[in-house]
C-alpha positions in Angstrom: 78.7 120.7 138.2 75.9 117.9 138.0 74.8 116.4 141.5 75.3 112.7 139.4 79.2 113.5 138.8 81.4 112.5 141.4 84.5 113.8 139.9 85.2 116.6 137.0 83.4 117.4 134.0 83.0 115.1 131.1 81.1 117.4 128.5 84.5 119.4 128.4 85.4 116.7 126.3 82.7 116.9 123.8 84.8 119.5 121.6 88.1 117.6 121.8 89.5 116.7 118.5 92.4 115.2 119.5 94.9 114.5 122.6 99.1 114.8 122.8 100.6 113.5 125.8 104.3 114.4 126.2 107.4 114.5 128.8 109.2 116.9 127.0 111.0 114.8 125.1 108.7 112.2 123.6 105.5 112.9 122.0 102.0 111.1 121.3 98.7 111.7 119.8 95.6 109.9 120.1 91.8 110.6 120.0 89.4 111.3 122.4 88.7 107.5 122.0 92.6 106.5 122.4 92.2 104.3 125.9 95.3 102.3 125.4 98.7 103.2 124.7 98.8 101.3 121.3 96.4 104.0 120.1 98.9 107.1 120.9 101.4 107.5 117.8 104.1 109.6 117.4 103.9 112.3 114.6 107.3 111.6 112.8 107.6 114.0 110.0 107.1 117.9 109.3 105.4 118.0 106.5 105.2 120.9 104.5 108.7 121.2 105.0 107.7 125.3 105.1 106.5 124.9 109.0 110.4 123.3 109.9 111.2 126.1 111.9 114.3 125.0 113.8 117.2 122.1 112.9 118.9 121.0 115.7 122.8 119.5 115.3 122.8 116.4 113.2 119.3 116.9 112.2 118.2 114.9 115.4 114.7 116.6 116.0 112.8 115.6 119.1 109.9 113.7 119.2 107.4 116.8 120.5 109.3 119.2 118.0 108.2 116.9 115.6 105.0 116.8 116.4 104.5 120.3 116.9 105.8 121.4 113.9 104.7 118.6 112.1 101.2 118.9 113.5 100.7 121.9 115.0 100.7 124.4 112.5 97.3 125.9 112.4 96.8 125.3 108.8 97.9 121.5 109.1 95.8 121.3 112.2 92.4 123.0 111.3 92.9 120.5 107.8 93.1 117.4 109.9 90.1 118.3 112.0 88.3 119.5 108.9 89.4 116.5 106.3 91.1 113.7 108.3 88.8 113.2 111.0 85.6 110.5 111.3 83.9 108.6 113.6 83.5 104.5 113.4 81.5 102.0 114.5 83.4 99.3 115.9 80.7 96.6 117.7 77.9 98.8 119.7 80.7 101.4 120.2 81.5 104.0 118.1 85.5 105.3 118.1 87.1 108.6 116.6 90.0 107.6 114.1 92.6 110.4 113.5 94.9 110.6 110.9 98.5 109.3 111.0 101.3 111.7 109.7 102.0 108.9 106.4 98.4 108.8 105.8 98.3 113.5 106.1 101.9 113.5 103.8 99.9 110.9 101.1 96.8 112.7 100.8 98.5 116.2 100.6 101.0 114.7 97.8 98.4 113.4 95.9 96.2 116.4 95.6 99.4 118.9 95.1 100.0 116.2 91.8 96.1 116.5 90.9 96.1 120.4 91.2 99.1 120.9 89.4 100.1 117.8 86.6 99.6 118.9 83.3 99.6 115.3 81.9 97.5 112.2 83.5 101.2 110.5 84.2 101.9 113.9 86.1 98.6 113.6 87.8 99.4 110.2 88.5 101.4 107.9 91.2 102.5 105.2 93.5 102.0 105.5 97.4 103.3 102.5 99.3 101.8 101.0 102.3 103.4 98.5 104.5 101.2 95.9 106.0 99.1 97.9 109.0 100.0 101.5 107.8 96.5 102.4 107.3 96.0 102.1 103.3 92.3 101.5 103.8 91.9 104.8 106.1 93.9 106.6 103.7 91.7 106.1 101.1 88.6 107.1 102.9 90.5 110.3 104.1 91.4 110.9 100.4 88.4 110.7 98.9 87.1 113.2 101.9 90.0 115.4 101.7 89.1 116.1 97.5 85.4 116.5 98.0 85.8 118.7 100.9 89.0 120.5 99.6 88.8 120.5 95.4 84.8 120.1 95.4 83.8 118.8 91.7 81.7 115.9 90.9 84.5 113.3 91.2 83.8 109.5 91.5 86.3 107.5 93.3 86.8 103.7 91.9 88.5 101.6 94.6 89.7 99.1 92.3 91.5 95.1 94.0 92.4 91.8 93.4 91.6 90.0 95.9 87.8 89.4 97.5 89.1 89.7 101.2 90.7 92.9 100.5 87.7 94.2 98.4 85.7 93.4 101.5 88.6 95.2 104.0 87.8 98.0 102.3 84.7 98.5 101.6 84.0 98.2 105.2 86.0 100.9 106.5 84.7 102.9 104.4 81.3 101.9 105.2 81.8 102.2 109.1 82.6 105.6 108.9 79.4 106.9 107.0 81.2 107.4 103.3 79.6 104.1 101.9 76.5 102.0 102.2 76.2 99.1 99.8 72.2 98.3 101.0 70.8 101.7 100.3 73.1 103.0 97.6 74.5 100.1 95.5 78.2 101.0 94.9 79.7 97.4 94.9 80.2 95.7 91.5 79.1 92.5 90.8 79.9 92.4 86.8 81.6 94.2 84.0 78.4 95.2 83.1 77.3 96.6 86.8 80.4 98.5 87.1 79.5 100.4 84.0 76.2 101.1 85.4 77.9 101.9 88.4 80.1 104.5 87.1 77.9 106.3 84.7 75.5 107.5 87.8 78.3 109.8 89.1 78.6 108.2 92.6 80.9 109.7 94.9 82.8 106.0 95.6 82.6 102.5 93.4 84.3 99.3 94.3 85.1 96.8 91.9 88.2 94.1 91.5 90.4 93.9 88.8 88.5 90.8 86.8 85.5 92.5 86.5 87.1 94.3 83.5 87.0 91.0 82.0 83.7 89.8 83.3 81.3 90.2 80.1 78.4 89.4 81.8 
């Protein structure tokens, strides 16, 4: 116990990867960085199905069997410290984001499709965000997830239409350390600088759509 600490012993959160609060009943995650309750999410799917290890009446799980199971499973939970974890700078401040269970389902989809598709439409596909699901986070997790997980010398074009939206994302993924425009361009400006870009086997490149056309 330090002499400057009135009360407890705040290096014991140093380690802590994530937090579940819970009656029970209901049950929440959030990060070490979660001070209010609109950070705490529920985990609402067990995904793999393989860690489903009970089906109550009516398939009505509750929220914590959800989350443990869902969650919990060491495999799931040593891959979501390990791949779906990162730190952000949000003002002077920096935050801990953790994944949410749409964002862990996407990611593992995805690679299962890259690992085993035999064709580039098999390899391929659509995942659907609604409007504040977290498509820019699941992107940066993604492209984390493969070079962690599948290794290779992949390069990752983030491709948009719209400015604001190349600009959304970009900065996410520059405020949690996977991009940095000033000291290794990675932002097209032309056709021609996106071909530049994406013949020096950079990890991420982000271009919108009318650059294909852009000649100059």
């Amino acid at each position: 116990h330090d002499a400057g600490l009135t009360e407890g012993e705040p290096r014991l959160f140093h380690t802590n990867q994530f937090m579940i609060r819970t009656d029970g009943e209901n049950a929440e995650f959030g990060s070490i960085t979660a001070t209010d309750e609109e950070f705490f999410y529920p985990w609402r799917d067990i995904f793999p199905e393989k860690y489903r290890t009970y089906t109550p009446p009516l398939g009505k799980e509750r929220a914590q069997e959800k989350l443990i199971q869902g969650m919990l499973p060491k495999e799931t939970l040593l891959d979501i410290i390990r791949t779906s974890s990162v730190f952000m700078e949000v003002g002077s401040t920096k935050v801990k984001i953790v994944c949410r269970y749409q964002q862990y389902r996407a990611m593992c989809k995805i690679i299962e499709r890259l690992r085993t598709g035999g064709t580039p439409d098999e390899r391929s596909g659509v995942i659907w965000h609604t409007q504040g699901s977290g498509k820019s986070f699941s992107m940066a997790f993604f492209t984390q997830k493969v070079h962690r997980k599948l290794g290779g010398d992949f390069t990752f074009l983030v491709l948009t239409d719209r400015t604001d939206l190349d600009n959304q994302i970009y900065k996410t993924f520059a405020s949690v350390g996977l991009a940095n425009n000033d000291v290794d361009p990675c932002r097209a400006a032309s056709a021609r600088g996106l071909r530049d870009l994406l013949s020096q086997q950079k990890k991420t490149v982000f271009a919108m759509i009318q650059k294909f056309t852009d000649q100059q």
